[in-house]
C-alpha positions in Angstrom: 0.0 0.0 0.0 1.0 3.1 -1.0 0.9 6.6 1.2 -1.1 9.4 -0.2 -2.0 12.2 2.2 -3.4 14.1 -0.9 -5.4 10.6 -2.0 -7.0 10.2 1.5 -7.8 13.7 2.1 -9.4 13.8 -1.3 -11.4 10.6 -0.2 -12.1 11.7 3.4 -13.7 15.4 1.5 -16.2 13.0 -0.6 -17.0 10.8 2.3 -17.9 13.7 4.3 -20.3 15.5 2.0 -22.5 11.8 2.4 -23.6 12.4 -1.3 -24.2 8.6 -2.5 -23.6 9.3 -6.0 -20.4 10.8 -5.4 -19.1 7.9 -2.8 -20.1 5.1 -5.0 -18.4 6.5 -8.3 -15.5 7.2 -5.6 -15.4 3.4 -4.3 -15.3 2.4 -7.5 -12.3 4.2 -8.6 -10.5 2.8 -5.8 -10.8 -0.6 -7.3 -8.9 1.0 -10.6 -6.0 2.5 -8.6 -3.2 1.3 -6.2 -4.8 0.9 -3.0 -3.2 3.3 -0.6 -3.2 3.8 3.5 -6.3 4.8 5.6 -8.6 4.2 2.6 -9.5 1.2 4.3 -10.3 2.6 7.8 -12.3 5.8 6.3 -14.4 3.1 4.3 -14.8 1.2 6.9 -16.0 4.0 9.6 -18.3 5.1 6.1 -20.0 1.8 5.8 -20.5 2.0 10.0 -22.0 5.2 10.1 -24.7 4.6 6.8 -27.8 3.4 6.3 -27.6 3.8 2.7 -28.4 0.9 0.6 -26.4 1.8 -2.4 -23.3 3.2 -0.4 -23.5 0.3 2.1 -23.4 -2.4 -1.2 -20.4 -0.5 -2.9 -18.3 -0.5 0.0 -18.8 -3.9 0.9 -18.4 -5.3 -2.7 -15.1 -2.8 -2.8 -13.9 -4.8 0.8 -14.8 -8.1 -0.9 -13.1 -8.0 -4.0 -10.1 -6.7 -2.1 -7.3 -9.2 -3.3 -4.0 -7.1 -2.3 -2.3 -8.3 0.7 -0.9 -5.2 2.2 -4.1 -4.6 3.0 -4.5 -7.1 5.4 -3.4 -5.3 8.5 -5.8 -2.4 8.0 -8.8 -4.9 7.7 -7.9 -6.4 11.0 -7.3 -2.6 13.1 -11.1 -2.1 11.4 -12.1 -5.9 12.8 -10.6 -4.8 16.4 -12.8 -1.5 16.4 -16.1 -1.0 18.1 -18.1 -0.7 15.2 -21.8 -2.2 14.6 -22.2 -5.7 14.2 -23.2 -5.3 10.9 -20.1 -3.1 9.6 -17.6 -6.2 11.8 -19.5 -8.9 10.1 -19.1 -7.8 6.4 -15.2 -7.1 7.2 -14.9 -10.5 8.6 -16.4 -12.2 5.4 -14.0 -9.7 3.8 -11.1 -11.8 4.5 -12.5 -15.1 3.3 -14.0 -13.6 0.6 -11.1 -12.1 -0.9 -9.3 -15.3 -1.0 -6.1 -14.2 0.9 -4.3 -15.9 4.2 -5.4 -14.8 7.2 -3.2 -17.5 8.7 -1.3 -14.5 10.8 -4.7 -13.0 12.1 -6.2 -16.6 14.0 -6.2 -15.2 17.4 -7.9 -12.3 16.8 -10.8 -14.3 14.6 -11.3 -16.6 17.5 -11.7 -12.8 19.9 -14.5 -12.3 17.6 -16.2 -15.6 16.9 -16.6 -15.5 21.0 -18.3 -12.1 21.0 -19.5 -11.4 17.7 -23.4 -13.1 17.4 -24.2 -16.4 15.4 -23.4 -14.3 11.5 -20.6 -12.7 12.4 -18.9 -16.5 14.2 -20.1 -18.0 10.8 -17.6 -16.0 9.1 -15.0 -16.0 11.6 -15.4 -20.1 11.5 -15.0 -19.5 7.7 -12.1 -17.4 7.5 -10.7 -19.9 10.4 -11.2 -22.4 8.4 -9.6 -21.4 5.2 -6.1 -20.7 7.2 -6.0 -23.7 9.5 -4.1 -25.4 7.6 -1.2 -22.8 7.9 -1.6 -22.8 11.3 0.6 -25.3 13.6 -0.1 -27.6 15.7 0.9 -26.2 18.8 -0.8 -22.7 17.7 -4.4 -24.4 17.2 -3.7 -25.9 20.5 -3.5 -22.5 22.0 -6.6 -21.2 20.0 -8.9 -24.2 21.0 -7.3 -23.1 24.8 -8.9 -20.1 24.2 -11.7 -20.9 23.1 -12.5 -23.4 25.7 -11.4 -20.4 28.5 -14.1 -18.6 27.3 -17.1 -20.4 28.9 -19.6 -17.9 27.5 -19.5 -19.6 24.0 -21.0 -22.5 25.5 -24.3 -21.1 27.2 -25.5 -19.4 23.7 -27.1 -20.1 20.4 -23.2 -20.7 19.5 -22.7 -23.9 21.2 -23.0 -26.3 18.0 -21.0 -23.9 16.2 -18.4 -23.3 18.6 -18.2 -27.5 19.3 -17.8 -27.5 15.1 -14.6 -24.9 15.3 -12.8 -27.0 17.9 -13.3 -30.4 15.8 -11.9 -28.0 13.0 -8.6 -26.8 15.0 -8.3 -30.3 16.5 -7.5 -31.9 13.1 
């Protein structure tokens, strides 16, 4: 990723003015360009704070289709924020969607399969899923660990789903 300071101020100046027109035909010339820093978290804080339709679909096609690894890190600081369960959820399938290893990131899927709700653990489980097999043995023992520390998983709507995870990190 690239640092623009002219790029993200530009971007931030659309996002602000909250004219849908002008933030989808923005989003979509993000996807022509090289992607550069902080793009990521304004989008992010954009798709949070809207109840747009259209702007909502554009930046979560944008965050699907997002293939370039440097931008891996800045999904996860958006993950870690205390955003809506909606905006958390669509940058969680982000990952698994975009086809890239999140191998590195484990630990802090597992932190939100335990308190995200039942949608946003599917996706976790998903992205989980997709890197486990880059993950070693003595790593997946720590994750199951942790999840088994965290008794809340247990008493929820979660249970089957959390018993499937383990059985996936126990292989």
């Amino acid at each position: 990723m690239i640092k623009s300071d002219k790029k993200l101020k530009e971007l931030a100046r659309i996002l602000a003015k909250k004219n849908s027109l002008h933030i989808i035909q923005a989003v979509k010339s993000l996807r022509e360009e090289e992607p550069f820093a902080g793009a990521i978290g304004l989008l992010a804080e954009t798709y949070n704070g809207s109840d747009d339709n259209s702007v909502i679909k554009a930046i979560g096609d944008f965050f699907n289709d997002t293939k370039d690894l440097s931008a891996r890190p800045e999904i996860i600081t958006e993950i870690r924020k205390p955003w809506n369960e909606d905006t958390i959820s669509m940058l969680v399938a982000s990952c698994w969607q975009s086809g890239l290893d999140y191998s590195d990131y484990m630990e802090d899927m597992i932190k939100i399969f335990i308190k995200g709700d039942y949608s946003t653990a599917i996706e976790c489980m998903t992205v989980i899923e997709g890197s486990v097999a880059e993950t070693s043995r003595e790593r997946k023992d720590d994750l199951i660990r942790n999840i088994q520390d965290a008794s809340k998983v247990w008493v929820n709507e979660k249970k089957s789903l959390t018993l499937e995870l383990l059985s996936i990190l126990e292989k």
